[in-house]
C-alpha positions in Angstrom: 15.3 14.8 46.7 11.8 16.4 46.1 8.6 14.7 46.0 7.9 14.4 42.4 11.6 13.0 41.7 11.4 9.9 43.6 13.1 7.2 41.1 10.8 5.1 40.1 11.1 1.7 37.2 12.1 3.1 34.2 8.5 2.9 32.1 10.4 1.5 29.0 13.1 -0.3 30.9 13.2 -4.3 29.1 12.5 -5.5 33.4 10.1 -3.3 33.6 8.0 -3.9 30.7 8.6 -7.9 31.6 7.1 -7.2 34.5 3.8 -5.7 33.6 2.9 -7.6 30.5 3.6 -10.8 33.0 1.0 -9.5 35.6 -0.8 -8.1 33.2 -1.4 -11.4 31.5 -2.0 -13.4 34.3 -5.3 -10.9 35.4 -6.4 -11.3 32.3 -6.8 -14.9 32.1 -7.8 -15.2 35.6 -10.8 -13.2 34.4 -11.4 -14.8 31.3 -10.5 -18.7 33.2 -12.1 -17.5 36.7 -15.4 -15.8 35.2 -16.1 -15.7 31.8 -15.2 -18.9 30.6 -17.7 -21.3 32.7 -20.5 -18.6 31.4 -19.6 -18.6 27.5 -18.7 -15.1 27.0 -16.7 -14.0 24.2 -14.1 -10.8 24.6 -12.8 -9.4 22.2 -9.6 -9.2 19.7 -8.1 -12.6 18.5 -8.7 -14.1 22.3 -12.6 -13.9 21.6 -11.8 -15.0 18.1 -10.3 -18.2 19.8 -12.7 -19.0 22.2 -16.1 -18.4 19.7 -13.9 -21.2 17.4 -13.3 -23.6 20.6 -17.2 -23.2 21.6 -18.5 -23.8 18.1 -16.7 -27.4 18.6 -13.2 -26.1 17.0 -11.8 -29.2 18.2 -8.7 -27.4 19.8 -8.5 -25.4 23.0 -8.9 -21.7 23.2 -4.9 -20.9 24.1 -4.3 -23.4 21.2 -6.4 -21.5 18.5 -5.5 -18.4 20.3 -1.8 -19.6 18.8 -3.0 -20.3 15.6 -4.7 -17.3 14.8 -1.7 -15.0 16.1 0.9 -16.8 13.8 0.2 -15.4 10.6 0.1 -11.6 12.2 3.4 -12.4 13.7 5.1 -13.5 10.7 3.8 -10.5 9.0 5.4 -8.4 11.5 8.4 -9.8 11.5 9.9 -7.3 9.4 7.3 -4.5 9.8 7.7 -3.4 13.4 10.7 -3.0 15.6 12.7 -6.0 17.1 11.6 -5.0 20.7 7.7 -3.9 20.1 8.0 -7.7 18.5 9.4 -10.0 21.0 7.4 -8.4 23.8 4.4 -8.7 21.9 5.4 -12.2 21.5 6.0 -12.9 24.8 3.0 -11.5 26.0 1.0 -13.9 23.4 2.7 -17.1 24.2 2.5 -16.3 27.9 -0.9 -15.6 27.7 -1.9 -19.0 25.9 0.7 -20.7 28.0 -1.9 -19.4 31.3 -4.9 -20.5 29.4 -4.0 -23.8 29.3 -2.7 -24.3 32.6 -4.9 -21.9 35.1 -8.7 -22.7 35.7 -9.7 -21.0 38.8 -13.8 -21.3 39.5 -14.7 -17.9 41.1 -18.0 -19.1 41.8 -19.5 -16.2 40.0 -22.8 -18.3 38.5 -25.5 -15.0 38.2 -24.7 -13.8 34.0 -25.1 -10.4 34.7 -22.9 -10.4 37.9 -20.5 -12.5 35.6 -20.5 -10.0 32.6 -19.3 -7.3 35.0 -16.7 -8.9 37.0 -15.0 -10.6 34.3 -15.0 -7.3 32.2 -13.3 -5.7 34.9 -10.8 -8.4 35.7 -9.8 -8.4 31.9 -9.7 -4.7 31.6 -7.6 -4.1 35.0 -4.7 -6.8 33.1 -5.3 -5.0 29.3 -4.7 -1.5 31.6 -1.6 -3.1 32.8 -0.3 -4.8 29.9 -0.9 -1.6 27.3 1.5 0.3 29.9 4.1 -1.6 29.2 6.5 -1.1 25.9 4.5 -3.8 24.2 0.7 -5.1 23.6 -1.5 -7.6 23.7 -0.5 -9.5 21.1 -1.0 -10.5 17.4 -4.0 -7.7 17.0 -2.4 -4.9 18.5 0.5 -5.7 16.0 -1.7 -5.5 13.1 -3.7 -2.7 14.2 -0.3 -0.9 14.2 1.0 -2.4 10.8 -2.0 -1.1 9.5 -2.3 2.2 11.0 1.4 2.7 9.6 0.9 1.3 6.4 -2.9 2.7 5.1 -3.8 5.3 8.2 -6.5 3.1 9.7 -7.3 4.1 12.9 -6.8 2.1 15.8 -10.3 2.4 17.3 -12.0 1.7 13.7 -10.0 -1.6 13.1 -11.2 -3.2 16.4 -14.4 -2.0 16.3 -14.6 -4.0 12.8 -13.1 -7.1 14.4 -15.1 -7.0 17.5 -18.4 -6.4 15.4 -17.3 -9.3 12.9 -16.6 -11.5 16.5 -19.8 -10.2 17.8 -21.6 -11.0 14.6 -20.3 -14.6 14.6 -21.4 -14.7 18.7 -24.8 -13.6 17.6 -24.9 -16.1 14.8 -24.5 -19.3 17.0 -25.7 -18.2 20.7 -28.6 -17.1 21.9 -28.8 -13.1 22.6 -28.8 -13.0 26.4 -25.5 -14.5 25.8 -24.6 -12.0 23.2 -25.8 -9.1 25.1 -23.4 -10.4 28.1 -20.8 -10.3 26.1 -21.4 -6.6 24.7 -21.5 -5.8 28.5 -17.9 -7.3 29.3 -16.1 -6.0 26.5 -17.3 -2.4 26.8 -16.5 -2.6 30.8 -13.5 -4.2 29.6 -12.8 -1.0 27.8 -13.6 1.2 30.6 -12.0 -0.4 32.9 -8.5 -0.4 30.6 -8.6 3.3 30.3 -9.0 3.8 33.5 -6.3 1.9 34.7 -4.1 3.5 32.0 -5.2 6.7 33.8 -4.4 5.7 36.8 -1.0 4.4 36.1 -0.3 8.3 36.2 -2.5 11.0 37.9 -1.1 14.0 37.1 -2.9 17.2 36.3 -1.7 19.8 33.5 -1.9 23.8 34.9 -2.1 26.8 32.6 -2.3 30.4 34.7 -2.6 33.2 32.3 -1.8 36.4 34.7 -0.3 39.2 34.9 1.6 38.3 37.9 3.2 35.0 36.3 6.4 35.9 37.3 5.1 36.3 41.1 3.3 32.9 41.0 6.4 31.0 39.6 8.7 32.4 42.3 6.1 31.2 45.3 5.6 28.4 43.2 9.0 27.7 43.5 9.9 28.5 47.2 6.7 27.1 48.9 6.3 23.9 47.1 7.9 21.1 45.4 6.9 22.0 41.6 8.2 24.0 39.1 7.3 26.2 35.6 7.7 26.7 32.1 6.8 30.4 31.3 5.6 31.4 27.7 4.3 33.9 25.7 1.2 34.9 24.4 -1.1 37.2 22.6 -4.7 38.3 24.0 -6.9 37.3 21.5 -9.5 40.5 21.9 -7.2 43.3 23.2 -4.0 41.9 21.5 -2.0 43.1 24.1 1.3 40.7 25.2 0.2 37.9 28.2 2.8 35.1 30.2 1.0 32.1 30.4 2.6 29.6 33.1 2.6 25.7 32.7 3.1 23.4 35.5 2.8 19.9 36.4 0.6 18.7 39.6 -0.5 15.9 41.6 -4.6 15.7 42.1 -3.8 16.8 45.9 -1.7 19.4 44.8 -4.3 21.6 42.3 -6.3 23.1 45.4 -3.4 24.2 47.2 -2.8 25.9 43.8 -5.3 27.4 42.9 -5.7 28.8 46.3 -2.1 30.8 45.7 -2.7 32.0 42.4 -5.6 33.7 43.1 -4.3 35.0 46.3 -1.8 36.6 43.9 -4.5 37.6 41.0 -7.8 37.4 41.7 -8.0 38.0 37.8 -6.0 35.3 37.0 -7.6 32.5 34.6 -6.9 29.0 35.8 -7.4 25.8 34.0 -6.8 22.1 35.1 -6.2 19.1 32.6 -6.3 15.6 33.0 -3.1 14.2 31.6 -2.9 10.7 30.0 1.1 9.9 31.1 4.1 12.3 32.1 7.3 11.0 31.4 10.5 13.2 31.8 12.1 15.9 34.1 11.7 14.5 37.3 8.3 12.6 36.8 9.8 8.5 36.0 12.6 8.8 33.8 15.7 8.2 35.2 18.9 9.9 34.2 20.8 8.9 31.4 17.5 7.5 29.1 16.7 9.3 26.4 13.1 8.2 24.5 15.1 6.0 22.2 16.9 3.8 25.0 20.9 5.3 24.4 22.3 7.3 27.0 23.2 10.2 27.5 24.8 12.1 29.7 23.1 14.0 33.3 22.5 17.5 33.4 23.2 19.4 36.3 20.6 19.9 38.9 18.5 22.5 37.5 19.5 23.0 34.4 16.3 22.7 32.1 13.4 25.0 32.4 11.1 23.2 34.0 13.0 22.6 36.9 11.2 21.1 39.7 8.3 19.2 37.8 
């Protein structure tokens, strides 16, 4: 078996899934619990929500307002998302508040700044891992999709309304060294989550347009563990037919690469993208998954184009 077809989890596989939104969840309250807690900060989404409420003297603790304010999104959803997307998204928001209630590690992190940064990276590192998994992070993630299906609103506009509306409320009641702390952790927060999202998946994205494409996919072929998708194309100045070649590396493959196509073409153009996740034809998904989660039957070895990848 080649290198790029090692079998790995299934990414959408029910265990799978289980499994990261679990450690996913337990990161992210060991950064809120460990760090961020015992300094006041407020993160974002419906968690900040409930621990702005707790700090104003809500009366209730954070995982039990953290509840409460998920509730009414969930029975919403009931109905408006899929059966799966809703029960993991429910198990992720019960385990989460179950965590809050029952972990509180001290990290011993006391400086605000040092604080700010840690505990944005702890909580980013678990969002990464939980948004790579076939659910989310609970009740906001669920309406941010009911509403991106139901008027268009974009994902990145509806939290950046909530978070401003949290960070407005944080502003309101603390005093800003505070509020600027918090600003700090949920944008590293942010960071950090695409980022690990990134890294759940290095792979870059090659396109070779050559005259010798044929040439390069054969040595591509014989002297390493990839393979190609050849297509056509049109200059767009001498409008005269080109073969443009698509592959699928690993960061420690693209030198190596690089270094053969221009061996074979000096003239060749090569370009490099960073992809966000590769799923199919050797690269995670086993045989006999299709996107939707029925089966199908294997192909023979070799049989689709990109053979290889």
């Amino acid at each position: 078996m080649k290198k790029d077809q090692k079998k790995q989890p299934a990414p959408h596989s029910l265990l799978w899934s289980l499994t990261l939104l679990t450690v996913g969840s337990l990161v992210y309250v060991l950064g809120y619990n460990g760090i961020a807690a015992s300094q006041r900060f407020v993160p974002g989404g419906l968690y900040g929500l409930a621990a702005l409420v707790h700090d104003a003297g809500g009366g209730l603790s954070t995982a039990v307002w953290y509840v409460l304010f998920n509730a009414p999104v969930f029975l919403l959803a009931l109905r408006a998302v899929g059966k799966r997307f809703f029960l993991l998204n429910l198990y992720c928001m019960g385990l989460i508040a179950v965590l809050t209630a029952l972990l509180h590690p001290d990290f011993g992190i006391q400086d605000r700044l040092h604080a700010a940064i840690a505990s944005g990276a702890v909580m980013g590192a678990g969002c990464g891992i939980i948004l790579r998994s076939s659910g989310a992070g609970g009740g906001l993630d669920v309406l941010a999709f009911m509403l991106n299906r139901r008027f268009g609103l974009r994902y990145g506009v509806f939290y950046f309304l909530v978070n401003g509306l949290i960070m407005l409320g944080t502003a309101a009641r603390m005093e800003p060294d505070l509020v600027v702390a918090s600003i700090v952790l949920q944008f590293l927060c942010s960071v950090v989550t695409e980022y690990v999202l990134s890294v759940f998946n290095q792979r870059k994205a090659v396109w070779i347009i050559s005259s010798r494409t044929r040439e390069i996919s054969q040595r591509l072929a014989s002297e390493t563990s990839l393979g190609g998708t050849i297509m056509q194309g049109r200059g767009g100045y001498s409008g005269g037919e080109v073969e443009i070649l698509f592959s699928i590396t690993h960061n420690m493959q693209v030198k190596v690469l690089e270094d053969m196509v221009f061996e074979i073409d000096p003239q060749a153009l090569f370009v490099v993208e960073n992809t966000f996740n590769v799923i199919g034809g050797g690269f995670g998904r086993p045989d006999g998954i299709t996107p939707a989660g029925r089966t199908r039957r294997a192909k023979p070895a070799g049989s689709g184009r990109n053979r290889g990848q």
